[in-house]
N, CA, C and O atoms as CSV, one atom per row, in Angstrom:
chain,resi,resn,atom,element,x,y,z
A,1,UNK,N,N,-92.308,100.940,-94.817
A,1,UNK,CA,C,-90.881,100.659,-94.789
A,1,UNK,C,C,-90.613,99.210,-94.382
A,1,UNK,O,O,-89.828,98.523,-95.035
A,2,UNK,N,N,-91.319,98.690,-93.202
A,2,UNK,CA,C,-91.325,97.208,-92.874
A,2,UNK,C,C,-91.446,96.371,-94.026
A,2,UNK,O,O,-90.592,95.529,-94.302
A,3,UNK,N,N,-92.649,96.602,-94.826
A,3,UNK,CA,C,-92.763,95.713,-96.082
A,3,UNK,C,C,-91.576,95.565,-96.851
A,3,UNK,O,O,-91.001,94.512,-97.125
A,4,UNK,N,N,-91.168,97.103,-97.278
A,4,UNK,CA,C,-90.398,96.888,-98.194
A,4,UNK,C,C,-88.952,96.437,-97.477
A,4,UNK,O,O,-88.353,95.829,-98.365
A,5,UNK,N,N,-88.364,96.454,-96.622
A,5,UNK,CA,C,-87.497,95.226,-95.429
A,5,UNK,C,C,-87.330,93.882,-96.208
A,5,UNK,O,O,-86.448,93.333,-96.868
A,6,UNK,N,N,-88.783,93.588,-95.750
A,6,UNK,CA,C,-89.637,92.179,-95.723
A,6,UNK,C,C,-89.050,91.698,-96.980
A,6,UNK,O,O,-88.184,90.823,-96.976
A,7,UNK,N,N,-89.543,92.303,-98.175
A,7,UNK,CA,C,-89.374,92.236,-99.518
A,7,UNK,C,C,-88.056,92.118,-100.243
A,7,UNK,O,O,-87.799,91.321,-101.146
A,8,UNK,N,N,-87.053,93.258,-99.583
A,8,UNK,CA,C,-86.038,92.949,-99.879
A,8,UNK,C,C,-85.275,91.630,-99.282
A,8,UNK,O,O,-84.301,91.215,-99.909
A,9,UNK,N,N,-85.705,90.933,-98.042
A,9,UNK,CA,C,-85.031,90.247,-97.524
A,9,UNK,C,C,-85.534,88.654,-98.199
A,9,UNK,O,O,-84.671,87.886,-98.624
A,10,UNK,N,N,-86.552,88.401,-98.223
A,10,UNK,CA,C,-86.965,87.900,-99.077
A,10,UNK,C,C,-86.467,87.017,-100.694
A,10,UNK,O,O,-86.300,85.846,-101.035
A,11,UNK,N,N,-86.369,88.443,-101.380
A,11,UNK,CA,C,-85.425,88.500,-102.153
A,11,UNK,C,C,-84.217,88.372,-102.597
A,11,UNK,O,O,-83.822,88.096,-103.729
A,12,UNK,N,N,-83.809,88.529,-101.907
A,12,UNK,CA,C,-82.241,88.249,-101.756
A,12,UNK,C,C,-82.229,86.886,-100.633
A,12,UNK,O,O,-81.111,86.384,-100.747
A,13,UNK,N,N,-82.745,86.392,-99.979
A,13,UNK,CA,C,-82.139,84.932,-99.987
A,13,UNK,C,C,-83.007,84.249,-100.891
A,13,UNK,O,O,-82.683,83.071,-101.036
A,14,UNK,N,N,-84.086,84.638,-101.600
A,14,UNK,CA,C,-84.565,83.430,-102.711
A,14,UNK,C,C,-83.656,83.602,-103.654
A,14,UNK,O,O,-83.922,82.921,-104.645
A,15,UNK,N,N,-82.526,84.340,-103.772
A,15,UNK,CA,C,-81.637,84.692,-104.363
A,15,UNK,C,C,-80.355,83.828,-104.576
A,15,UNK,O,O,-79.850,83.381,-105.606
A,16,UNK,N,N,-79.882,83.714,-102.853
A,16,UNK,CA,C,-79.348,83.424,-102.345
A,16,UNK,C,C,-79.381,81.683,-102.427
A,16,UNK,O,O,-78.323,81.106,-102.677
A,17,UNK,N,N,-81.057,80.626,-102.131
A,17,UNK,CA,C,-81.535,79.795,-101.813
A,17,UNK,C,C,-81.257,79.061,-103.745
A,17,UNK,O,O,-80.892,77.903,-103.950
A,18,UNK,N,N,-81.496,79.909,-104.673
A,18,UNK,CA,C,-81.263,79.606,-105.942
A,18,UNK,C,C,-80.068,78.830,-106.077
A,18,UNK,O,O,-79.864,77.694,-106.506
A,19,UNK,N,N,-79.073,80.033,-105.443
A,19,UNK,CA,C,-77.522,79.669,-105.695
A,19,UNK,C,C,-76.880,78.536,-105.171
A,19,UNK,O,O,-75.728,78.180,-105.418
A,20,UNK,N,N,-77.876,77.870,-104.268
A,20,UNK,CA,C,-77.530,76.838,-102.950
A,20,UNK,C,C,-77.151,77.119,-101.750
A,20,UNK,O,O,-77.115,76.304,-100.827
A,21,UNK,N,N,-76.775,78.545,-101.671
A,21,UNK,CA,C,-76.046,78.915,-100.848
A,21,UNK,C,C,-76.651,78.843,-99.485
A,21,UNK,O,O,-75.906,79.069,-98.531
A,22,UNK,N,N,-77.715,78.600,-99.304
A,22,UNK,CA,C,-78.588,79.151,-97.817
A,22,UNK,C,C,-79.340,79.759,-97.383
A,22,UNK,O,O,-79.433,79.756,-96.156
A,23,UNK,N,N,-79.931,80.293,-97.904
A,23,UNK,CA,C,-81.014,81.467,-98.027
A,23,UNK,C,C,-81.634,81.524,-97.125
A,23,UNK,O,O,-81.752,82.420,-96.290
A,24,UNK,N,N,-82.521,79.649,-97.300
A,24,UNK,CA,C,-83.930,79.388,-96.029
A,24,UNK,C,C,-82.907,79.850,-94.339
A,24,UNK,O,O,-83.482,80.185,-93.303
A,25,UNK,N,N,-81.615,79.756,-94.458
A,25,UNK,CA,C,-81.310,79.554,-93.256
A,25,UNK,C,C,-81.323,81.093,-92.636
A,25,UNK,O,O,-81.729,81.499,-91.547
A,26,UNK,N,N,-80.751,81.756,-93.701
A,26,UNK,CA,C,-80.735,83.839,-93.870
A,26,UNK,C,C,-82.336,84.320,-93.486
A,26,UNK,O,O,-82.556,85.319,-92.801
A,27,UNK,N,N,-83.319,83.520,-93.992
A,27,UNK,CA,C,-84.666,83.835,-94.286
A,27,UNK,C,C,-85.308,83.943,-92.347
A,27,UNK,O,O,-85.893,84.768,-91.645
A,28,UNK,N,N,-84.738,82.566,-92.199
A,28,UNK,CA,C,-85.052,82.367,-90.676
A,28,UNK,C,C,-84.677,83.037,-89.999
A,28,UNK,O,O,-85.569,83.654,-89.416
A,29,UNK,N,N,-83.420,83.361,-89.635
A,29,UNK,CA,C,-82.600,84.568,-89.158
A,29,UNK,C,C,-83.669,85.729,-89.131
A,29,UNK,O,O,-84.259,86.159,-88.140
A,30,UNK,N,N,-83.755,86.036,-90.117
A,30,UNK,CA,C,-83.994,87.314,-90.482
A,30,UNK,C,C,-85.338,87.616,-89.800
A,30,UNK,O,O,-85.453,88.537,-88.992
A,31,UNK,N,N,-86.419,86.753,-90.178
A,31,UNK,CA,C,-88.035,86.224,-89.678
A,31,UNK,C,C,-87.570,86.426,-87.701
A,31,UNK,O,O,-88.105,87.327,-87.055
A,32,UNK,N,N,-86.986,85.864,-87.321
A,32,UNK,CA,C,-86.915,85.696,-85.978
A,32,UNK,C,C,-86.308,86.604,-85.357
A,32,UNK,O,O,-86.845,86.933,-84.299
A,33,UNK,N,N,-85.098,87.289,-85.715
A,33,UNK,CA,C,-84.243,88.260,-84.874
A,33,UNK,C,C,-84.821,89.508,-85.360
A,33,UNK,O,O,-84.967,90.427,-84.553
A,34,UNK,N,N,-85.176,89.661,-86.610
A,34,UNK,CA,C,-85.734,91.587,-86.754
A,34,UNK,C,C,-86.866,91.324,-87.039
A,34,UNK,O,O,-87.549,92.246,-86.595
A,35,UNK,N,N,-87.660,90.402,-87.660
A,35,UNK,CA,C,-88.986,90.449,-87.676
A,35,UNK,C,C,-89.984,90.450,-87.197
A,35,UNK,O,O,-91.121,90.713,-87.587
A,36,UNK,N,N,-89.265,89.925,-85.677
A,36,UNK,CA,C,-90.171,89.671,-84.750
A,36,UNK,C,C,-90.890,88.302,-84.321
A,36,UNK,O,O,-91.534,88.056,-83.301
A,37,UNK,N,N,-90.558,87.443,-85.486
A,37,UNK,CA,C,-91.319,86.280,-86.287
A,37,UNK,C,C,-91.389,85.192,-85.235
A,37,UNK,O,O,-90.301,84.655,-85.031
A,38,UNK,N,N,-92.350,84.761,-84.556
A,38,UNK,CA,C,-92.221,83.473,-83.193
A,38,UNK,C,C,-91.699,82.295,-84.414
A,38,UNK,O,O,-92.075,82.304,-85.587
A,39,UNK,N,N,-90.608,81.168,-83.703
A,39,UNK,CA,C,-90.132,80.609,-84.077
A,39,UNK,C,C,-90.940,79.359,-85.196
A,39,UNK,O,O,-90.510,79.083,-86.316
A,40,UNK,N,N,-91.767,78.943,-84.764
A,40,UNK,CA,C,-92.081,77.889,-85.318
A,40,UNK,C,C,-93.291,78.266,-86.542
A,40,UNK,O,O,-93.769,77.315,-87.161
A,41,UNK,N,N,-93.885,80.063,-86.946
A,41,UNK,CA,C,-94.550,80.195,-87.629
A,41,UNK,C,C,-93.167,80.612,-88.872
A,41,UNK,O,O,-93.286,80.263,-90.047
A,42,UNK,N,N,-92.126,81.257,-88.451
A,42,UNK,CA,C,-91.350,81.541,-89.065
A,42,UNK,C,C,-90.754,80.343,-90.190
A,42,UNK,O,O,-90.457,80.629,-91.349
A,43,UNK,N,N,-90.633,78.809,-89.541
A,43,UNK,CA,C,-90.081,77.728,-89.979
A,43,UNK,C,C,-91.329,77.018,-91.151
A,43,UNK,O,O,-91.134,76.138,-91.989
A,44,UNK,N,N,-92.556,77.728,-90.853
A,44,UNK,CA,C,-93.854,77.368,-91.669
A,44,UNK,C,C,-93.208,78.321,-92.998
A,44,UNK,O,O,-92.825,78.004,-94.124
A,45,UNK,N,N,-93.299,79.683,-92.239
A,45,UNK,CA,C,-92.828,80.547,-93.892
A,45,UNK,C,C,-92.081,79.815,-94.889
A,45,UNK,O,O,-92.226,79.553,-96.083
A,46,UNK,N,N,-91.018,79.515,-93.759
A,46,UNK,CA,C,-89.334,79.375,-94.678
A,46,UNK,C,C,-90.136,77.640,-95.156
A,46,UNK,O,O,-90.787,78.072,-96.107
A,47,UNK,N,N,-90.282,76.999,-95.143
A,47,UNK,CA,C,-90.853,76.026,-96.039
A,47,UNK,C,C,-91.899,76.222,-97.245
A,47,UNK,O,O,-91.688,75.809,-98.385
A,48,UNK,N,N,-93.151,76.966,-96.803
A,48,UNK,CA,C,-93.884,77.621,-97.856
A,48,UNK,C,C,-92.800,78.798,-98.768
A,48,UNK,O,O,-93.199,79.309,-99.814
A,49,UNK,N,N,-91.463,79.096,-98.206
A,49,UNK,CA,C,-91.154,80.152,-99.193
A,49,UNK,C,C,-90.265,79.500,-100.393
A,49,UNK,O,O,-90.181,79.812,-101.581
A,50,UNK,N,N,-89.551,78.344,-99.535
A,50,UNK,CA,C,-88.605,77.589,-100.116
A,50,UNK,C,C,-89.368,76.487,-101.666
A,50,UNK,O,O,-88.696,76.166,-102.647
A,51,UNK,N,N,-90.491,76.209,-101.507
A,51,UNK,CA,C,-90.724,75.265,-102.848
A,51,UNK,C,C,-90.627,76.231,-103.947
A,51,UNK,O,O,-89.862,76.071,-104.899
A,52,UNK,N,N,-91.548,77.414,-103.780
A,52,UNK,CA,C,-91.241,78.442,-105.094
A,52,UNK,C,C,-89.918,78.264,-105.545
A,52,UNK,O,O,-89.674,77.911,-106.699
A,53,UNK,N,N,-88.722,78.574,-104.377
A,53,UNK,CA,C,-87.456,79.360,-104.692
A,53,UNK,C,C,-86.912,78.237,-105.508
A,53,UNK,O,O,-86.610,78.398,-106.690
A,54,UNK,N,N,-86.776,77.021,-104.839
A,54,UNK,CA,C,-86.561,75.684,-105.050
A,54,UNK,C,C,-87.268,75.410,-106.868
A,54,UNK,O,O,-86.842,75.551,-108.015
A,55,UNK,N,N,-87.973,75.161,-106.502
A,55,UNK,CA,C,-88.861,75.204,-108.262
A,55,UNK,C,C,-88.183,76.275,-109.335
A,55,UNK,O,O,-87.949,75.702,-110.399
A,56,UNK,N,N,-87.878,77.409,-109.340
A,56,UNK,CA,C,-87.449,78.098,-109.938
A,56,UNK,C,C,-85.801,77.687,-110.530
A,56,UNK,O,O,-85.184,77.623,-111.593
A,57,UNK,N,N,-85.629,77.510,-109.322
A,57,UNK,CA,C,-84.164,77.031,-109.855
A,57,UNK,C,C,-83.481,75.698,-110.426
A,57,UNK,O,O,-82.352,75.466,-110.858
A,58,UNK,N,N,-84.590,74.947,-110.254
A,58,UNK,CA,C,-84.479,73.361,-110.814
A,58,UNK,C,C,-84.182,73.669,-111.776
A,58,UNK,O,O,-83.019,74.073,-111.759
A,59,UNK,N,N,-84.874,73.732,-113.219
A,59,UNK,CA,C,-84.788,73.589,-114.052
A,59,UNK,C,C,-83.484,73.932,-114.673
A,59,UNK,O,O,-83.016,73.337,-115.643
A,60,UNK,N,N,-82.761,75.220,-113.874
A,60,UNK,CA,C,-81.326,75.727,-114.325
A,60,UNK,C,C,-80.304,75.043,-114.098
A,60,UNK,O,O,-79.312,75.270,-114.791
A,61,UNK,N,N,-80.253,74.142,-113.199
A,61,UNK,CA,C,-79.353,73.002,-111.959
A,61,UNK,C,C,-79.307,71.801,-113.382
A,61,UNK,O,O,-78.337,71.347,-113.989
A,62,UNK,N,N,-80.406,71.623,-113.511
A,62,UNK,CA,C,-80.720,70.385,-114.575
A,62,UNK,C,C,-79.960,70.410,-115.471
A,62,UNK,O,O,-79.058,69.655,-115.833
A,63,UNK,N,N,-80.639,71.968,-116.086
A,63,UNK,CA,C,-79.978,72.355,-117.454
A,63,UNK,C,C,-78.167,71.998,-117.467
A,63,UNK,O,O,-77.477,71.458,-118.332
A,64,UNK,N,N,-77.886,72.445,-116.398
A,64,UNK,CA,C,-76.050,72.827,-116.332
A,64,UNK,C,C,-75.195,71.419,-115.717
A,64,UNK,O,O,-73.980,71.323,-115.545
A,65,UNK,N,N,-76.590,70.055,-115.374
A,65,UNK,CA,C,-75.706,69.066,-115.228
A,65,UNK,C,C,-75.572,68.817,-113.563
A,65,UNK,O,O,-74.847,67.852,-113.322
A,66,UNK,N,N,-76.112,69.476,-112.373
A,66,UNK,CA,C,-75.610,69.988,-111.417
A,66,UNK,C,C,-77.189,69.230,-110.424
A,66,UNK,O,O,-77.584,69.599,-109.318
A,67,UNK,N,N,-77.880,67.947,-111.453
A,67,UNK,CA,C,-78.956,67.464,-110.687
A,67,UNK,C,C,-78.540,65.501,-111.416
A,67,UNK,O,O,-78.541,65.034,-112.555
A,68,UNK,N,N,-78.265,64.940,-110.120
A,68,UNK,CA,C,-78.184,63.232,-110.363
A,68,UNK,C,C,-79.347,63.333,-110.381
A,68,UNK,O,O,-80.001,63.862,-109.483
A,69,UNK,N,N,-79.961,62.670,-111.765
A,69,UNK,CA,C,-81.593,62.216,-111.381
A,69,UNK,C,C,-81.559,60.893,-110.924
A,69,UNK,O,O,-82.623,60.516,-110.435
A,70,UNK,N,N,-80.523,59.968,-110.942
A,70,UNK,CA,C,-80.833,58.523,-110.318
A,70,UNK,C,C,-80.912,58.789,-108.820
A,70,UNK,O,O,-81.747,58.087,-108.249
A,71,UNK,N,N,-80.041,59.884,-107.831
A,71,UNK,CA,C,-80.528,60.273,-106.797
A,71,UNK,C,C,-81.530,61.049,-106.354
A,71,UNK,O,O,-81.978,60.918,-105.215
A,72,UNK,N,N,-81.988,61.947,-107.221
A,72,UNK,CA,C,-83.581,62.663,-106.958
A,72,UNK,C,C,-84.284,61.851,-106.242
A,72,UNK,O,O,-84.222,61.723,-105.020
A,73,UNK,N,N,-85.067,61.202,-107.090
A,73,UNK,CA,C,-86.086,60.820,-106.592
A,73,UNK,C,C,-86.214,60.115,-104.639
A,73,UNK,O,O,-87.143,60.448,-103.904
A,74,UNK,N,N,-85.159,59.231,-104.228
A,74,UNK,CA,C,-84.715,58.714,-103.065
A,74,UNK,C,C,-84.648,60.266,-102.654
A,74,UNK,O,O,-85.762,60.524,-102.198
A,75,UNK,N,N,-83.824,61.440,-102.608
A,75,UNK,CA,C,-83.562,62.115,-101.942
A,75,UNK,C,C,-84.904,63.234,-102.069
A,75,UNK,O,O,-84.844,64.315,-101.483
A,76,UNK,N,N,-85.677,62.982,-102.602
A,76,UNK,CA,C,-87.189,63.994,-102.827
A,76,UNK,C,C,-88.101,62.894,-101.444
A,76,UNK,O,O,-88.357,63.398,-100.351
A,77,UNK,N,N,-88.363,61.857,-101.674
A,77,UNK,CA,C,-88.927,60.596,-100.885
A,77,UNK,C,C,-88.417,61.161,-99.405
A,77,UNK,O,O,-89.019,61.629,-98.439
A,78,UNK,N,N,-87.351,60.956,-99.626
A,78,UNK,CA,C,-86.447,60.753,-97.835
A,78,UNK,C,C,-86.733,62.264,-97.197
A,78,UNK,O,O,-87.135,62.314,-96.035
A,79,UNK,N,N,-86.519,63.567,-97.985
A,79,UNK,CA,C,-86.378,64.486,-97.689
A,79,UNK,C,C,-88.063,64.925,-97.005
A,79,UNK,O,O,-88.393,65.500,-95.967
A,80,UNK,N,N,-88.864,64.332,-98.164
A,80,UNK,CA,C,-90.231,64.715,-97.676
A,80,UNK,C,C,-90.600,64.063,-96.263
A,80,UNK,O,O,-91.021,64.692,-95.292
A,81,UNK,N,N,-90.415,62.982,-96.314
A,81,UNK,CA,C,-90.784,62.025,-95.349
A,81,UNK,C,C,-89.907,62.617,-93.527
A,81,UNK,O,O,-90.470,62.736,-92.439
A,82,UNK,N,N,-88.313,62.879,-93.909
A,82,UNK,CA,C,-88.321,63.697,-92.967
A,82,UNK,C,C,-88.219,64.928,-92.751
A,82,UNK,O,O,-87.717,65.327,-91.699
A,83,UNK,N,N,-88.748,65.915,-93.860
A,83,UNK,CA,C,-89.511,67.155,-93.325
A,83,UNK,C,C,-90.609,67.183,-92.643
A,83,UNK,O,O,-90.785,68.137,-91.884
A,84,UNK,N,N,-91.626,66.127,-92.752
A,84,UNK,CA,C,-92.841,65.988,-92.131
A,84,UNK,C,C,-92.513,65.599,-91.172
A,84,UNK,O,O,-93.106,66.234,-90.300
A,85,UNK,N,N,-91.564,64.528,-90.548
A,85,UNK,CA,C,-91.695,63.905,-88.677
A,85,UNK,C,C,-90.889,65.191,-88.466
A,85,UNK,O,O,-91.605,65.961,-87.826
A,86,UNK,N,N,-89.690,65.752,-88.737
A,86,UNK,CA,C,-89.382,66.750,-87.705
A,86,UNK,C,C,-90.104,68.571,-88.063
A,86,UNK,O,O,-89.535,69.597,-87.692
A,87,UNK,N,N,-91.321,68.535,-88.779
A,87,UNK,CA,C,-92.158,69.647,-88.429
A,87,UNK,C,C,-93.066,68.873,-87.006
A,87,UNK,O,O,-92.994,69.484,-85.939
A,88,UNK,N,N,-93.671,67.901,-87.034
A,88,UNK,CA,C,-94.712,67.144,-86.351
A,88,UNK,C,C,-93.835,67.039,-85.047
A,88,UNK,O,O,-94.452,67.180,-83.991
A,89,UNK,N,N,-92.772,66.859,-84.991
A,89,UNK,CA,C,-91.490,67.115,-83.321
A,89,UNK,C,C,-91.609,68.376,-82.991
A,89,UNK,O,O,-92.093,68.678,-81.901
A,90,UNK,N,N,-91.185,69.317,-83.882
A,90,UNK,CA,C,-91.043,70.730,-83.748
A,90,UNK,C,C,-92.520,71.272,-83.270
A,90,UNK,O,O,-92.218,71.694,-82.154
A,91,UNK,N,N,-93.200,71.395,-83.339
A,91,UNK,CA,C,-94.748,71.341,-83.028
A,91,UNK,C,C,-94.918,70.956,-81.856
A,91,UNK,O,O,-95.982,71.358,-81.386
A,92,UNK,N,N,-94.464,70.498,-81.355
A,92,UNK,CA,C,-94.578,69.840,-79.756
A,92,UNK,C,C,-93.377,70.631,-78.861
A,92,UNK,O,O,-93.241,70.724,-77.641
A,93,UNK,N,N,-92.503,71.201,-80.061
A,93,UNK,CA,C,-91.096,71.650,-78.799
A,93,UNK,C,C,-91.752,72.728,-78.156
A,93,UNK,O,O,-92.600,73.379,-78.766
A,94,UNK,N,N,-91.475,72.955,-77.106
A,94,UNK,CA,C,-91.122,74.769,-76.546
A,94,UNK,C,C,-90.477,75.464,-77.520
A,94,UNK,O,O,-89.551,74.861,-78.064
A,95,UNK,N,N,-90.717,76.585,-77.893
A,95,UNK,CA,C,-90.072,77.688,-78.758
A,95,UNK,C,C,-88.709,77.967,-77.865
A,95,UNK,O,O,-87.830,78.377,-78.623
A,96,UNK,N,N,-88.353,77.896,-76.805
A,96,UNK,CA,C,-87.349,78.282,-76.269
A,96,UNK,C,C,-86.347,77.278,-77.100
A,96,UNK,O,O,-85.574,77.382,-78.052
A,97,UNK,N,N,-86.905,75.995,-75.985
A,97,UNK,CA,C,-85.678,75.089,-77.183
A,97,UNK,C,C,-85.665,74.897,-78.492
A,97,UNK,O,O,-84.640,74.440,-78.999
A,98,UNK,N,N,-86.679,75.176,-79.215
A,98,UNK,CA,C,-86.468,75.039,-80.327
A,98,UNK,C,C,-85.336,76.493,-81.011
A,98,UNK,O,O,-84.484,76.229,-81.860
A,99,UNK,N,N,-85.532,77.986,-80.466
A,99,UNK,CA,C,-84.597,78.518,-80.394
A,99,UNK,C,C,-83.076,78.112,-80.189
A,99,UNK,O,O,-82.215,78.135,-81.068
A,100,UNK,N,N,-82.908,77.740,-78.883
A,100,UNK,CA,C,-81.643,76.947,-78.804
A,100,UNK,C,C,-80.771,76.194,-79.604
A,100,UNK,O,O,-79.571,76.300,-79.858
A,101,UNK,N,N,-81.899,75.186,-80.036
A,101,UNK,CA,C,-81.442,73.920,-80.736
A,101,UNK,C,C,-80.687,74.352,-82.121
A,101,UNK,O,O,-79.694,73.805,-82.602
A,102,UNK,N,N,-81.555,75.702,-82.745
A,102,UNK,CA,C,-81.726,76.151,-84.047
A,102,UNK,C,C,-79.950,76.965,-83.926
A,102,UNK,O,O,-79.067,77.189,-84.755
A,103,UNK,N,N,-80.092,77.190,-82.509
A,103,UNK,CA,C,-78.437,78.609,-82.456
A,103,UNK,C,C,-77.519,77.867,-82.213
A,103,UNK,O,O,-76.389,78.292,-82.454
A,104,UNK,N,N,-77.664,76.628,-81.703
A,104,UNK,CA,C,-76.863,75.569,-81.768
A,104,UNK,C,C,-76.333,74.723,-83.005
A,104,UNK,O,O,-75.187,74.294,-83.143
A,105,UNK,N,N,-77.409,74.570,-83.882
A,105,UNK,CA,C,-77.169,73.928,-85.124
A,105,UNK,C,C,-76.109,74.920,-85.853
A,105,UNK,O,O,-75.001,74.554,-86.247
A,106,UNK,N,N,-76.749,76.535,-85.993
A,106,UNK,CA,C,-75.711,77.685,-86.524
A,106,UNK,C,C,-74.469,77.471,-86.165
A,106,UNK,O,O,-73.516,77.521,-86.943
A,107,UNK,N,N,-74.406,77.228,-85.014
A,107,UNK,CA,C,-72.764,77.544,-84.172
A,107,UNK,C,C,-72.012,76.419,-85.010
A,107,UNK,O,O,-70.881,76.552,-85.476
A,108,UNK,N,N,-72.980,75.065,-85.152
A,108,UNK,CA,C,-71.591,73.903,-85.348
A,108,UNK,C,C,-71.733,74.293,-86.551
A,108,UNK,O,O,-70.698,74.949,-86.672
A,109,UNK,N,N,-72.222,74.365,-87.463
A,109,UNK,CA,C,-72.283,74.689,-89.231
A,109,UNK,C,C,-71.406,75.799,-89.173
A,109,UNK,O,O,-70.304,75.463,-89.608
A,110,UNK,N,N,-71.430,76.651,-88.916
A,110,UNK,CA,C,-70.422,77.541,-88.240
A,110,UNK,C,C,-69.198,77.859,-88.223
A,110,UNK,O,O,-68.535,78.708,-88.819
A,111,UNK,N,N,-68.892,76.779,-87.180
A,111,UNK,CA,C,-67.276,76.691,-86.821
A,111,UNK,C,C,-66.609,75.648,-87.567
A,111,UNK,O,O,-65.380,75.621,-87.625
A,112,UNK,N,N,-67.613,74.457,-88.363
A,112,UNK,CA,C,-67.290,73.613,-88.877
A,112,UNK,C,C,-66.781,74.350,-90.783
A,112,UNK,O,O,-65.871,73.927,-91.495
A,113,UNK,N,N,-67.570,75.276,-91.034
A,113,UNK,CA,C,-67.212,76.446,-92.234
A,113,UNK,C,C,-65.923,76.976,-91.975
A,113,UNK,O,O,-64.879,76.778,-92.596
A,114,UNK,N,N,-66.170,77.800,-90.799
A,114,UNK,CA,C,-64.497,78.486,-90.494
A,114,UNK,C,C,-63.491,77.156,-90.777
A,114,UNK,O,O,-62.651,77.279,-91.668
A,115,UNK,N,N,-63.555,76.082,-90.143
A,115,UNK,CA,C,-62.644,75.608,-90.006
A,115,UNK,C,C,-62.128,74.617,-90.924
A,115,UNK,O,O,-60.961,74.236,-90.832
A,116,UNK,N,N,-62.779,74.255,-91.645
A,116,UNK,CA,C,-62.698,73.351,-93.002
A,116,UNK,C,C,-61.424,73.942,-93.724
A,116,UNK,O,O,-60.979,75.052,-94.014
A,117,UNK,N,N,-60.964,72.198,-93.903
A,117,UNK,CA,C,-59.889,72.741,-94.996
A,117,UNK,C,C,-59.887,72.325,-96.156
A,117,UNK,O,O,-60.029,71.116,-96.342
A,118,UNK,N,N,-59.735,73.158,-97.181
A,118,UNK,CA,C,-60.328,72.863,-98.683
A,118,UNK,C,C,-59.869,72.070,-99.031
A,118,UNK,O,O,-58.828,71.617,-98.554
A,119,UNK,N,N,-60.562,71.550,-100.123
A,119,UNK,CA,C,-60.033,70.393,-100.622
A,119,UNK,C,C,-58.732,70.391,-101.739
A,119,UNK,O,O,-58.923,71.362,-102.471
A,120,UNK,N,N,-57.653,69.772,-102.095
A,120,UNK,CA,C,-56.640,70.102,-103.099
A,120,UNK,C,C,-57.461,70.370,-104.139
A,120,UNK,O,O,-58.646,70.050,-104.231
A,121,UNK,N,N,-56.639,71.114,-105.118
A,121,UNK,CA,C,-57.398,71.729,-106.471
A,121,UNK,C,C,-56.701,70.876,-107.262
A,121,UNK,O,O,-55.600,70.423,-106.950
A,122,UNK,N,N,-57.382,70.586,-108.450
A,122,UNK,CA,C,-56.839,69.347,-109.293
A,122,UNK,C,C,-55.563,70.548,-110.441
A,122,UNK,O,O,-55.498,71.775,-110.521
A,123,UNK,N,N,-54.962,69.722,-110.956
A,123,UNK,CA,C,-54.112,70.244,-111.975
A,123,UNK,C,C,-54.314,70.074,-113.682
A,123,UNK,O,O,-53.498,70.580,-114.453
């Protein structure tokens, strides 16, 4: 029954991670509060889970117009470069704070969602 959990959850944010919507962030959640998952092996998953999900969905993003390639490349460079120093930080944190930091980041993404006000709709 755990597996199939696992599987469904999985699933539905690579689902989710397709759409842009957030998935890796659902994935983590999910890894840490019911899975049991210690924090910083969990953040290994959600990166090893994310290139698949990520890869899969490129090509559809492309297709529909919804990828600047004059910004790719800078934002593939920058992104790699700082995924690697803040795994190599994270690696050194305490899991406590790195917990913290992580329920902290939620809260302002968060309240900053609730509270946003949309933008005018064109005519």
């Amino acid at each position: 029954m755990n597996v199939l959990i696992s599987l469904l959850a999985g699933a539905a944010t690579g689902v989710l991670s397709g759409f842009g919507v957030g998935g890796g962030t659902l994935l983590l959640l999910y890894l840490t509060a019911f899975a049991g998952v210690e924090q910083h092996l969990a953040q290994g998953i959600n990166l090893v889970y994310f290139l698949p999900a990520a890869a899969a969905a490129l090509p559809s993003h492309i297709k529909n117009g919804y990828v600047d390639r004059s910004a790719a490349l800078p934002a593939i460079l920058a992104g790699l470069a700082t995924a690697g120093l803040c795994a190599w930080v994270a690696s050194g944190l305490d899991t406590g704070l790195l917990r913290r930091c992580f329920g902290g980041f939620l809260l302002v993404v968060g309240l900053q969602e609730l509270f946003r006000k949309s933008p005018p709709t064109a005519r």
